[in-house]
Every structure is written in C-alpha cells, then in structure tokens.
N, CA, C and O atoms as a GROMACS GRO file, in nm:
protein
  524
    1UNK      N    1  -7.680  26.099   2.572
    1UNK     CA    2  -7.678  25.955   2.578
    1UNK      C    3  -7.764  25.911   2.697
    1UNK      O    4  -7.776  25.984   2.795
    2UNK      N    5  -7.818  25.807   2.690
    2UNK     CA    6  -7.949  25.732   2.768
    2UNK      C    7  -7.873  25.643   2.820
    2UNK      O    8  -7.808  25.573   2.743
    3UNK      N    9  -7.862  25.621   2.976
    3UNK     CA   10  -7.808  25.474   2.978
    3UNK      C   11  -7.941  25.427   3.042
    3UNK      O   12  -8.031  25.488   3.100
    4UNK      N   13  -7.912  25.238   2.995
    4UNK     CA   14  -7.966  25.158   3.002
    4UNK      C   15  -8.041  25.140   3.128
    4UNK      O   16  -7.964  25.151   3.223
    5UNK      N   17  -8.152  25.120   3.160
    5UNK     CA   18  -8.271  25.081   3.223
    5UNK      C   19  -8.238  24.962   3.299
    5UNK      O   20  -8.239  24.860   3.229
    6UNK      N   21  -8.203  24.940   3.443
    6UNK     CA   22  -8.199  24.821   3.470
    6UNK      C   23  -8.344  24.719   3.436
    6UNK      O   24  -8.449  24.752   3.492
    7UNK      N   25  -8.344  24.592   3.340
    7UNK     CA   26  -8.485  24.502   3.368
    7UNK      C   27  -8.548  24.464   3.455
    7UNK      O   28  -8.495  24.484   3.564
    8UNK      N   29  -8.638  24.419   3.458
    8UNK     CA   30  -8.723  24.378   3.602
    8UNK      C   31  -8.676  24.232   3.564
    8UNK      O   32  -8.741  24.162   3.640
    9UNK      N   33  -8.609  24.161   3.498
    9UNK     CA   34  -8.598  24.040   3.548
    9UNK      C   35  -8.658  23.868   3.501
    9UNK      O   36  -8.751  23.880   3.421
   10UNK      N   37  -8.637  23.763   3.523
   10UNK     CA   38  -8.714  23.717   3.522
   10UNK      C   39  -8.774  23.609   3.631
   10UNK      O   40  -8.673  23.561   3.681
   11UNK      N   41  -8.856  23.565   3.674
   11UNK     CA   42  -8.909  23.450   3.773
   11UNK      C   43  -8.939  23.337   3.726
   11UNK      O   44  -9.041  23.311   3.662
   12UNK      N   45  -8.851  23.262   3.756
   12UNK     CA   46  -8.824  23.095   3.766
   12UNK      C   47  -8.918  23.022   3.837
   12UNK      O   48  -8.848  22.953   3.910
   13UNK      N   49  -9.079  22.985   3.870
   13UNK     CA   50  -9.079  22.879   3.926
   13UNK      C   51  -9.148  22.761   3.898
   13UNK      O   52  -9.216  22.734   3.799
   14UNK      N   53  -9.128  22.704   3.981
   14UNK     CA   54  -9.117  22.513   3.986
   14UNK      C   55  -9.222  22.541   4.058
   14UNK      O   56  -9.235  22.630   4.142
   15UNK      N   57  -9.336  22.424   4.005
   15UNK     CA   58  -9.439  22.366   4.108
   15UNK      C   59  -9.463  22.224   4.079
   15UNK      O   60  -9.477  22.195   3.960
   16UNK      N   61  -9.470  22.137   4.159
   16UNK     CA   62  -9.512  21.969   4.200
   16UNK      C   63  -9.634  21.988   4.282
   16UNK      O   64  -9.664  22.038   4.391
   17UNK      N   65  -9.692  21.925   4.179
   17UNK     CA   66  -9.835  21.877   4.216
   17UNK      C   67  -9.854  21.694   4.246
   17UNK      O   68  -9.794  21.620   4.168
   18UNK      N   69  -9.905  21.657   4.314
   18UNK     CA   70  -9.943  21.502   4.359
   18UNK      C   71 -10.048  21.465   4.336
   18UNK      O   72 -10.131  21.556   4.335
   19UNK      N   73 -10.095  21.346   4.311
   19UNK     CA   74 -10.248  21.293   4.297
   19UNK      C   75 -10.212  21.163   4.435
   19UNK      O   76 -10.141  21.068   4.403
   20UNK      N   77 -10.252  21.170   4.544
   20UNK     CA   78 -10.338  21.280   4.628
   20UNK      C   79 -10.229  21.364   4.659
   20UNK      O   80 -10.114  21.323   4.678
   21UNK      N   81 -10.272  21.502   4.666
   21UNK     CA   82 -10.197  21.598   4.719
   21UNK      C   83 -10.131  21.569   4.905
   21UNK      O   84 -10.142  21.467   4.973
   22UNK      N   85 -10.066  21.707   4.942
   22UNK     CA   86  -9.998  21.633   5.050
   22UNK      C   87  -9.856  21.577   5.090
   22UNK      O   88  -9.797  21.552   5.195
   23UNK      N   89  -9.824  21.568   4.928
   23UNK     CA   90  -9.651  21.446   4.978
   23UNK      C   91  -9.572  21.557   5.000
   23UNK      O   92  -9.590  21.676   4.974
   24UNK      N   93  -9.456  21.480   5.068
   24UNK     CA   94  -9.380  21.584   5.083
   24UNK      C   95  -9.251  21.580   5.007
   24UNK      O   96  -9.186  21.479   4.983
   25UNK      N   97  -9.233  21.659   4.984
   25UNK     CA   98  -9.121  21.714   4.805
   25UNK      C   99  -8.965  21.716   4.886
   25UNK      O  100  -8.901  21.779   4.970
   26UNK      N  101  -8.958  21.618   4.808
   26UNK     CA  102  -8.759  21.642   4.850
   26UNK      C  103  -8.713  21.691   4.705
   26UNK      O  104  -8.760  21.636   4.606
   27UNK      N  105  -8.599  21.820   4.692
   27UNK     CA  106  -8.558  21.830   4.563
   27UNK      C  107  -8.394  21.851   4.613
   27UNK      O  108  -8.349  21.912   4.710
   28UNK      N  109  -8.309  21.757   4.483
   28UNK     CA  110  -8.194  21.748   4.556
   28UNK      C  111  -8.127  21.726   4.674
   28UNK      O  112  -8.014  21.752   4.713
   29UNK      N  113  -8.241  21.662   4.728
   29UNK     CA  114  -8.188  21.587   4.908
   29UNK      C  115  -8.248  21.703   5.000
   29UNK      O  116  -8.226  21.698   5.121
   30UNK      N  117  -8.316  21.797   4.950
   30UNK     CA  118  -8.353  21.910   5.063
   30UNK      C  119  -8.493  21.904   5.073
   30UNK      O  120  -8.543  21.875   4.964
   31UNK      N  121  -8.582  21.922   5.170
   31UNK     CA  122  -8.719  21.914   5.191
   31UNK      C  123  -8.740  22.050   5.105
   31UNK      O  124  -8.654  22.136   5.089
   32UNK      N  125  -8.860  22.050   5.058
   32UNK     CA  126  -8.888  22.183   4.967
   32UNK      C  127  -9.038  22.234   5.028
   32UNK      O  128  -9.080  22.349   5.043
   33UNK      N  129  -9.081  22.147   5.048
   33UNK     CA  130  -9.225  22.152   5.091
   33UNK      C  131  -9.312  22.027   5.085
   33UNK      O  132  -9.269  21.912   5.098
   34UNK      N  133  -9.463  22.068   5.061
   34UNK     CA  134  -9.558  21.940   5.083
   34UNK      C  135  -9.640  21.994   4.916
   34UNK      O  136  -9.633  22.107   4.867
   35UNK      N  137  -9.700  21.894   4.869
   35UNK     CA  138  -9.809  21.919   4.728
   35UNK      C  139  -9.914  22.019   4.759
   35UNK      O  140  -9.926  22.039   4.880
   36UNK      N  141  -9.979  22.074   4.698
   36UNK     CA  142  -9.907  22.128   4.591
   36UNK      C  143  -9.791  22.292   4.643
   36UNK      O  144  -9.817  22.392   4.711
   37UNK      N  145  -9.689  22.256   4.586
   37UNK     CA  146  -9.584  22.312   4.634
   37UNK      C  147  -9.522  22.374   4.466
   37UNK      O  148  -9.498  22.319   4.359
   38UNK      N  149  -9.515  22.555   4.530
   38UNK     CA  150  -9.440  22.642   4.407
   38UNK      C  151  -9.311  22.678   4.485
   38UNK      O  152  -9.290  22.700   4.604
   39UNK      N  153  -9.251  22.677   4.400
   39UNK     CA  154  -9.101  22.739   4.462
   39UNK      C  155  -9.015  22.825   4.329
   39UNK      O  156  -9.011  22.804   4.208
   40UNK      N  157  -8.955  22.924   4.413
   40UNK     CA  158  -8.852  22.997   4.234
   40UNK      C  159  -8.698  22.913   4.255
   40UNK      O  160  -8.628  22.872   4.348
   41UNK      N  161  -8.695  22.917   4.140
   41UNK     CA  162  -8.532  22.839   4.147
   41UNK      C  163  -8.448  22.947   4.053
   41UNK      O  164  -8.496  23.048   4.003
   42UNK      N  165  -8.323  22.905   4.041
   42UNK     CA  166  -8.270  22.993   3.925
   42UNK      C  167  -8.172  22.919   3.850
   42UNK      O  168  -8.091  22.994   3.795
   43UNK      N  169  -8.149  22.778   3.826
   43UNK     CA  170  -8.106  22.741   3.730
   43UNK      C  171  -8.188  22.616   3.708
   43UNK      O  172  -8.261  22.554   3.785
   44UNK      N  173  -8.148  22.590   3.549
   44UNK     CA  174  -8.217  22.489   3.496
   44UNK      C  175  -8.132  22.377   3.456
   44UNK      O  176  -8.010  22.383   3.438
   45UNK      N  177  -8.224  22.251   3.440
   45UNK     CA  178  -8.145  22.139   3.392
   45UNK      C  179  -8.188  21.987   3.482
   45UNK      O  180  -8.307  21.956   3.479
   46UNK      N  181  -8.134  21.935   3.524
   46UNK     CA  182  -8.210  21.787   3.635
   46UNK      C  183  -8.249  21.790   3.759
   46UNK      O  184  -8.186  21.837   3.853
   47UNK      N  185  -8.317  21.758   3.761
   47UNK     CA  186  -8.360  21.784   3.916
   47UNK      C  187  -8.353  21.653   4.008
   47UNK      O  188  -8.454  21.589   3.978
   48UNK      N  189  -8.286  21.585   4.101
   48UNK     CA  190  -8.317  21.518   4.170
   48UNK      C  191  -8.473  21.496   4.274
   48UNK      O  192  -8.471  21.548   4.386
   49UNK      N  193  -8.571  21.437   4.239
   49UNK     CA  194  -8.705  21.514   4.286
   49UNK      C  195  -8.774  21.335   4.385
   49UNK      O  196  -8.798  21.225   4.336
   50UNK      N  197  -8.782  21.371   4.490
   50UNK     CA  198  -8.859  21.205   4.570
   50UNK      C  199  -9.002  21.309   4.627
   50UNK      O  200  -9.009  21.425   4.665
   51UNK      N  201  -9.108  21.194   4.609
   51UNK     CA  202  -9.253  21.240   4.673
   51UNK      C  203  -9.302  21.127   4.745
   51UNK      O  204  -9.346  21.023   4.696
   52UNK      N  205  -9.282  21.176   4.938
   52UNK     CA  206  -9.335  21.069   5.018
   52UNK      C  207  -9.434  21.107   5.098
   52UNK      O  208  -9.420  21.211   5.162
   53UNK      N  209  -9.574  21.018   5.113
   53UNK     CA  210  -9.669  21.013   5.169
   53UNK      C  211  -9.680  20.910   5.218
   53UNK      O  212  -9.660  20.810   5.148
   54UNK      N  213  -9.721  20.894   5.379
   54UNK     CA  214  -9.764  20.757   5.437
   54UNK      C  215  -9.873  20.708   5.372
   54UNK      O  216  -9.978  20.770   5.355
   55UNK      N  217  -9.845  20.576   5.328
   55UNK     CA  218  -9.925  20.505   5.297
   55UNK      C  219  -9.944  20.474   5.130
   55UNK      O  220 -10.024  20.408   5.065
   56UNK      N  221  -9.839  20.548   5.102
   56UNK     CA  222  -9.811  20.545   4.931
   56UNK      C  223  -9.664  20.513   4.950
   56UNK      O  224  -9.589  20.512   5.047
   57UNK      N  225  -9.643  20.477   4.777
   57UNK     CA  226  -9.506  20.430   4.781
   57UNK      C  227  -9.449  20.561   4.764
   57UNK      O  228  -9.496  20.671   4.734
   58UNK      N  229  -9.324  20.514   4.794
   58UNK     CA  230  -9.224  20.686   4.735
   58UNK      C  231  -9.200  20.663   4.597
   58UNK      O  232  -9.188  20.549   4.552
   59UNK      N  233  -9.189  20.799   4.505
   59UNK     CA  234  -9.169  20.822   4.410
   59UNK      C  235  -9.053  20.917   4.394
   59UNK      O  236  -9.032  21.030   4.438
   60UNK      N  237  -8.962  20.808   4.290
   60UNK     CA  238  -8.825  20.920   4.288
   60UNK      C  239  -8.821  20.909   4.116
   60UNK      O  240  -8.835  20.811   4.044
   61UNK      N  241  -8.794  21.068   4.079
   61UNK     CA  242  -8.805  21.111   3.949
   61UNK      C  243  -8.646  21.184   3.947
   61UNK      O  244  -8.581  21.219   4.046
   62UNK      N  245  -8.609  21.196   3.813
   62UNK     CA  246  -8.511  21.321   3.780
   62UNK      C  247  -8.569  21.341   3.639
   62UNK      O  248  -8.551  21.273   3.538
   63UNK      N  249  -8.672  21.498   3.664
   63UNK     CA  250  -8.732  21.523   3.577
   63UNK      C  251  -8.603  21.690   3.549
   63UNK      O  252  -8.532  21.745   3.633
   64UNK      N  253  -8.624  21.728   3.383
   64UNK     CA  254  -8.503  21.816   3.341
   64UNK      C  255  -8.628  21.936   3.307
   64UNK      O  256  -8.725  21.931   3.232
   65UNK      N  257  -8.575  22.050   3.404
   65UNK     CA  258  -8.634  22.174   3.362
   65UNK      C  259  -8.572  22.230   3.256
   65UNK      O  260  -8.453  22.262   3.251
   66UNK      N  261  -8.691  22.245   3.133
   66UNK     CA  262  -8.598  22.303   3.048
   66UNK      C  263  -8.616  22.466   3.013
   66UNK      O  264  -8.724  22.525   3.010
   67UNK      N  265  -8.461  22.533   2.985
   67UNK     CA  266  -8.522  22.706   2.960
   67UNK      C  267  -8.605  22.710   2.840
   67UNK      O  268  -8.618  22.634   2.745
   68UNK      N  269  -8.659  22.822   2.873
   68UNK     CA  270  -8.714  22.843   2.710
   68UNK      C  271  -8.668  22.895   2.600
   68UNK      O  272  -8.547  22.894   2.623
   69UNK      N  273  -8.683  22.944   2.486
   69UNK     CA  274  -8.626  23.007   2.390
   69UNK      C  275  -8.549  23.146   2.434
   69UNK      O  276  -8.431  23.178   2.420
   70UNK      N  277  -8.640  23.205   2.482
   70UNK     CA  278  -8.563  23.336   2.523
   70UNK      C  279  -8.466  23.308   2.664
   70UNK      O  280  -8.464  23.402   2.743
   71UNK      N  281  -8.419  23.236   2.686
   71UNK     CA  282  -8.334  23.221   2.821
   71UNK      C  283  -8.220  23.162   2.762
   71UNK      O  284  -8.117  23.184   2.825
   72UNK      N  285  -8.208  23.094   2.663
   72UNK     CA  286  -8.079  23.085   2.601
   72UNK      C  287  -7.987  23.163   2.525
   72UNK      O  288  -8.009  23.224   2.421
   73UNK      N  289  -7.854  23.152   2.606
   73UNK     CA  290  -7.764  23.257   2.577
   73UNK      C  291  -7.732  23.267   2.395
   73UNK      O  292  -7.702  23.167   2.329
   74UNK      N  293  -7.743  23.391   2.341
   74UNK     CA  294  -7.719  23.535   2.383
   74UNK      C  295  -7.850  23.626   2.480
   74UNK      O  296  -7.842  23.712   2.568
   75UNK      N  297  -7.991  23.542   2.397
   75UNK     CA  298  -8.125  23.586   2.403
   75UNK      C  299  -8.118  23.650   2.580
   75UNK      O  300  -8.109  23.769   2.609
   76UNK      N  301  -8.124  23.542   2.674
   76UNK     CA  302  -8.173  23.584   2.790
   76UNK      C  303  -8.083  23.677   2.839
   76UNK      O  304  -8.111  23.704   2.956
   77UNK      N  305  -7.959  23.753   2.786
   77UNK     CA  306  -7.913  23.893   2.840
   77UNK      C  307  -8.028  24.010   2.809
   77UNK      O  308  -8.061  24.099   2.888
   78UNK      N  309  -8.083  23.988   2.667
   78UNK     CA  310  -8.186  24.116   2.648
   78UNK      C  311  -8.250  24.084   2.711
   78UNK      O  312  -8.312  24.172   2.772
   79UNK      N  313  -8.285  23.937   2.744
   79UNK     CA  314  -8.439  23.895   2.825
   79UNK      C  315  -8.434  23.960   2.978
   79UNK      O  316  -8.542  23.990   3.029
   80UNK      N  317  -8.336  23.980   3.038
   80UNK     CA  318  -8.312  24.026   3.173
   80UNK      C  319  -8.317  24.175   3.139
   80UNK      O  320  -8.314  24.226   3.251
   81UNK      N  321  -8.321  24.248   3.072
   81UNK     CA  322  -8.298  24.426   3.018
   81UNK      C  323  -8.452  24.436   2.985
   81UNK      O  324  -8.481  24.555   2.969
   82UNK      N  325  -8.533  24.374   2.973
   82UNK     CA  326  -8.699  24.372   2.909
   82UNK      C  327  -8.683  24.398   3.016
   82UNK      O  328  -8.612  24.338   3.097
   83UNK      N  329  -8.817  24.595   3.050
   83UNK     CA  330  -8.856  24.614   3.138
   83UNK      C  331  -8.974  24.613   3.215
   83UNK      O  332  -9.018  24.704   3.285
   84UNK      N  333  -9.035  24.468   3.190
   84UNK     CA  334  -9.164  24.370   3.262
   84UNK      C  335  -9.092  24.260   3.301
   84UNK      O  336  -8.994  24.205   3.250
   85UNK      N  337  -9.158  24.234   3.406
   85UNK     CA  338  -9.103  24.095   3.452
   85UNK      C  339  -9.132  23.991   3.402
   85UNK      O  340  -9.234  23.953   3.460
   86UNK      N  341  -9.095  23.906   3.310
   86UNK     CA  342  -9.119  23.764   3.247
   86UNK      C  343  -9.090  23.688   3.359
   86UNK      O  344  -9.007  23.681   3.449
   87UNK      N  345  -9.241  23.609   3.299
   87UNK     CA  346  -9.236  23.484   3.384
   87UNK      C  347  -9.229  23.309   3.300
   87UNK      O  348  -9.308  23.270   3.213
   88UNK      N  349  -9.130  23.243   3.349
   88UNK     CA  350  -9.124  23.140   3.342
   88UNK      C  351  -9.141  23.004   3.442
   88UNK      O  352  -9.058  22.958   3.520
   89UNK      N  353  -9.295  22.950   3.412
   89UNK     CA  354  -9.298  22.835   3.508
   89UNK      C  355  -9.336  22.707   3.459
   89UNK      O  356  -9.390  22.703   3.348
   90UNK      N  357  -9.310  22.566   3.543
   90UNK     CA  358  -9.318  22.513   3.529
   90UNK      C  359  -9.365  22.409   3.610
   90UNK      O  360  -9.324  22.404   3.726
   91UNK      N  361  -9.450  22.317   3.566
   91UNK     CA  362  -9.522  22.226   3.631
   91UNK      C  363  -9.482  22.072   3.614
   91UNK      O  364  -9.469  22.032   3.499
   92UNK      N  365  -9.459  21.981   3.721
   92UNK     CA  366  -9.452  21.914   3.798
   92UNK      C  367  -9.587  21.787   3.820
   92UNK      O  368  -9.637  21.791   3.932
   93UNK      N  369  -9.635  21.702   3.742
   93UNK     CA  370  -9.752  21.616   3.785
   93UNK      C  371  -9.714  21.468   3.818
   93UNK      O  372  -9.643  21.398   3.746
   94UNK      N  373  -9.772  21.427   3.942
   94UNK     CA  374  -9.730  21.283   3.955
   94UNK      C  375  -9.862  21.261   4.053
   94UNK      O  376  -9.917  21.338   4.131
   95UNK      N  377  -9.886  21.126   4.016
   95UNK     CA  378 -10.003  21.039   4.107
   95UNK      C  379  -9.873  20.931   4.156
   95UNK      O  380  -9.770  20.885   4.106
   96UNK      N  381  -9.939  20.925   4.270
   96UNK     CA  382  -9.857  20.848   4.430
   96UNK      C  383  -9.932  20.651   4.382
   96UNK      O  384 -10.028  20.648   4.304
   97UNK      N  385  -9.897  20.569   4.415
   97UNK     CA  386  -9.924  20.464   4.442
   97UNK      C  387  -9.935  20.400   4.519
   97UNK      O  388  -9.837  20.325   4.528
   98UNK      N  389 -10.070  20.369   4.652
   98UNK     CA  390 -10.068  20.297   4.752
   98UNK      C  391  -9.998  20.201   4.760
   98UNK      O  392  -9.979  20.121   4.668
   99UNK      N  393  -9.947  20.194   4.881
   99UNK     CA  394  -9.883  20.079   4.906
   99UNK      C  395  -9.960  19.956   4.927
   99UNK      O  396 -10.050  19.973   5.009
  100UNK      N  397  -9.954  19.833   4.876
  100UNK     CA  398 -10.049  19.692   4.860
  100UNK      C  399 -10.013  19.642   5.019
  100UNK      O  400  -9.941  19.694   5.104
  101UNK      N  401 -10.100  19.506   5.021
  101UNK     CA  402 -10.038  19.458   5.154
  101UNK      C  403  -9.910  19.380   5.117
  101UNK      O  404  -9.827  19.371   5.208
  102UNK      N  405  -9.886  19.333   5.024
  102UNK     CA  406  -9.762  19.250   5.028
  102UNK      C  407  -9.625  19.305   5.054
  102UNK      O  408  -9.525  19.242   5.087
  103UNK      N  409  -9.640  19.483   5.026
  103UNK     CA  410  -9.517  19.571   5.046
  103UNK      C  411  -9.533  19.575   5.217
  103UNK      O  412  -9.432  19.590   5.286
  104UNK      N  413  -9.628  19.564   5.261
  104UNK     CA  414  -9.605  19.614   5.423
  104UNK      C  415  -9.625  19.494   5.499
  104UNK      O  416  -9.606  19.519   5.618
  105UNK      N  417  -9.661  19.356   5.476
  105UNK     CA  418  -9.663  19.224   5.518
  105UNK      C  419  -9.543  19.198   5.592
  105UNK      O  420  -9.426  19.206   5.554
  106UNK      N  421  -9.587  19.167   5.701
  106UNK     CA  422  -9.415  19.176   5.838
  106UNK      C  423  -9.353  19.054   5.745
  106UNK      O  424  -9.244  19.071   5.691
  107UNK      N  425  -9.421  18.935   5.730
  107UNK     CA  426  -9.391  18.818   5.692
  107UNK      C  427  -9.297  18.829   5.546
  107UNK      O  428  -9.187  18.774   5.538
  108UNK      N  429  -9.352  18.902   5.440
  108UNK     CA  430  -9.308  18.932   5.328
  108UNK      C  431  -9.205  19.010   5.352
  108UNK      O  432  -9.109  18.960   5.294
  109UNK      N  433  -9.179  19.090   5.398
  109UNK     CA  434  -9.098  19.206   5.449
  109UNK      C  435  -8.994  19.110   5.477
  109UNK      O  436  -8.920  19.114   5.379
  110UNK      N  437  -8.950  19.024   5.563
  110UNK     CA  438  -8.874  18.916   5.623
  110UNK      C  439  -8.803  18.832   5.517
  110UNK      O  440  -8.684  18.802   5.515
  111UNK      N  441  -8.908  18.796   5.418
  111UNK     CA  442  -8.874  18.719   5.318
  111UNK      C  443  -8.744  18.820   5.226
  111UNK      O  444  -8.622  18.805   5.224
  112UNK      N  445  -8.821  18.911   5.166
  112UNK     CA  446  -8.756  18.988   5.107
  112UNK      C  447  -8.601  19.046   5.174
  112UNK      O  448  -8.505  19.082   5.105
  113UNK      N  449  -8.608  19.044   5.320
  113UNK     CA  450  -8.450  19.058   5.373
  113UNK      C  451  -8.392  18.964   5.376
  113UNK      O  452  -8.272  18.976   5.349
  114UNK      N  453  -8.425  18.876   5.397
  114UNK     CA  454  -8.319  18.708   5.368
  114UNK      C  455  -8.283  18.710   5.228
  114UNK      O  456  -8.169  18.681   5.193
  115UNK      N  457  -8.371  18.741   5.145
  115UNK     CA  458  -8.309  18.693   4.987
  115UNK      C  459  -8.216  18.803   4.945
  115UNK      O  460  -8.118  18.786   4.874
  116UNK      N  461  -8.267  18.949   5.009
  116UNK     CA  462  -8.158  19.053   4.985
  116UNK      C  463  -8.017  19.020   5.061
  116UNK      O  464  -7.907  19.034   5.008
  117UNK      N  465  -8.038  18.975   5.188
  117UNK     CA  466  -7.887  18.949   5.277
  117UNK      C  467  -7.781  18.821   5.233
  117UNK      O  468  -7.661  18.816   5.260
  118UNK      N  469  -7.866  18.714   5.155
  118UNK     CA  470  -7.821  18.606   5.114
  118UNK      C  471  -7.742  18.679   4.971
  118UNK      O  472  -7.621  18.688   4.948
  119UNK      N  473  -7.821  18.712   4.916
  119UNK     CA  474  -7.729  18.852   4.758
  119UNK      C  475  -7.642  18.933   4.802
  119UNK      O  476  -7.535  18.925   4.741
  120UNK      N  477  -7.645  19.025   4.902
  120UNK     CA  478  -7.524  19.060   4.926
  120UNK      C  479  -7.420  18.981   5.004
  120UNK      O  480  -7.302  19.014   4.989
  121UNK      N  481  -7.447  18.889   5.079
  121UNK     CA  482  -7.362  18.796   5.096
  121UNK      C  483  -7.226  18.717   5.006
  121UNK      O  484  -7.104  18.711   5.023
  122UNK      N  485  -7.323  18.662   4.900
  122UNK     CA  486  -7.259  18.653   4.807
  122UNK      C  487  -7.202  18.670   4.683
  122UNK      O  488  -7.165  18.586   4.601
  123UNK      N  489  -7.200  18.834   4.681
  123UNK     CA  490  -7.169  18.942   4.606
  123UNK      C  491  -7.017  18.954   4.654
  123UNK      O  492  -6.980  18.957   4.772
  124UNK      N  493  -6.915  18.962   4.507
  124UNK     CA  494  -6.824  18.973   4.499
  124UNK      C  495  -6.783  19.115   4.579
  124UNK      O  496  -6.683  19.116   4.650
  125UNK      N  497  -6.849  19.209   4.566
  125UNK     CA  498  -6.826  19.349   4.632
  125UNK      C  499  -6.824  19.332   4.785
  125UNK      O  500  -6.779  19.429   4.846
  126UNK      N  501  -6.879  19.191   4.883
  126UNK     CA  502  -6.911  19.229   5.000
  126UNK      C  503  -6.746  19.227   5.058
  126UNK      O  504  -6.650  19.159   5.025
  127UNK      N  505  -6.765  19.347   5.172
  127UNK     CA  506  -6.611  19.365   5.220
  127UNK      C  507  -6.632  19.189   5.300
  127UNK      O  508  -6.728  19.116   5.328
  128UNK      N  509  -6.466  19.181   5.313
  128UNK     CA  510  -6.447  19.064   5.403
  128UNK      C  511  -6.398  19.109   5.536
  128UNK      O  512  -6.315  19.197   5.558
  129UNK      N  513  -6.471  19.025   5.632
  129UNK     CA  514  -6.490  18.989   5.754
  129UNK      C  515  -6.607  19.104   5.815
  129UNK      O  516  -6.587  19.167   5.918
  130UNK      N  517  -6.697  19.115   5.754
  130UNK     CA  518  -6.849  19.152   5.784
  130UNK      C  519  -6.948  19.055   5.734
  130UNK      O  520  -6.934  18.984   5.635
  131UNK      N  521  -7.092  19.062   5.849
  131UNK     CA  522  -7.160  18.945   5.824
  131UNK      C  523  -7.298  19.062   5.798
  131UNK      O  524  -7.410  19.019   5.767
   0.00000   0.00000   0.00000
C-alpha cells in the first residue's frame, strides 16, 4: 500500500492595482500596502477594500473574491493532494478621482458642516443634552 503524497497546495493571491498607482490599500481596516500591491490571502468571499491618495478622493469598494471551480468543496480536497502548486489569482482595478476645488474649498467645506450639523441636530437619533 502507497500512502498518499502530501500536495503542494494552493496560492491565493489578491492584487489592487490604481490608476494612478501609489494609493494606499486598506483591506478590512488593516493597511495592506500601496498600488500596485499583491498579497496571498486564504479565504474567499467580501472584502472590505478603501484606496487613499493625497489629492484624490478615497475610494471604498466591497468587491467578492470568488473561488474557482476547483476550490469548491468536495473538489478543492483533491485540489490540495494535486502534486503542483495551483495557482489562483486575482485582480483588483480602480482609477482614483481627483479631488475638484469645491471638495477642498475652506468656504465650501464650512458650508457643508453647517448643513450637516443643522441635520444632525434635528435628527430624531440625536442623544439629548449634546450640542
């Protein structure tokens, strides 16, 4: 009798790319890196994903890594016993959007907190006796 061959496995990774490259990659609230940025993960499914660069707006995505055919159970037990390493990756594309002047305008900026503080003001949710 032969026993079984441990597999080599397989490699999971994630890469985010930026148009302009550079931002820096939050995934799930954790810094991951800057564009273009590969990383291995090992499970799949939503990703909480923000891309910030000065001078662009931030971009917040929840993009869903999905497995492939052979990674769904029963499949990916033989897939881990295959003795080559399969690779599974996946890519990540987003272009950034400068920020205009009206987003960084001290004046506008001002405006926009009065009309936000006046809304939560008079929002049923605001606790009482805070101003």
């Amino acid at each position: 009798m032969v026993p079984l061959a441990p597999g080599c496995g397989v490699e999971r990774t994630l890469q985010v790319q930026s148009e302009p490259s550079g931002a820096l990659v939050y995934l799930n609230g954790e810094e991951a890196g800057r564009t273009p940025m590969r990383k291995t993960f090992l499970w799949y499914g939503t990703y909480d994903l923000q891309l910030r660069k000065e001078g662009y707006l931030t971009k917040t995505e929840t993009p869903r890594v999905w497995a492939p055919w052979w990674q769904i159970p029963p499949i990916d037990l033989v897939a881990e016993l295959v003795p080559v390493k399969l690779q599974d990756n996946h890519v990540l594309n987003y272009k950034l959007d400068p920020v205009t002047q009206r987003q960084t305008d001290p004046e506008k900026v001002l405006e926009r907190a009065a009309e936000t503080r006046k809304k939560l003001r008079s929002s049923e949710h605001t606790r009482q006796g805070r101003e």
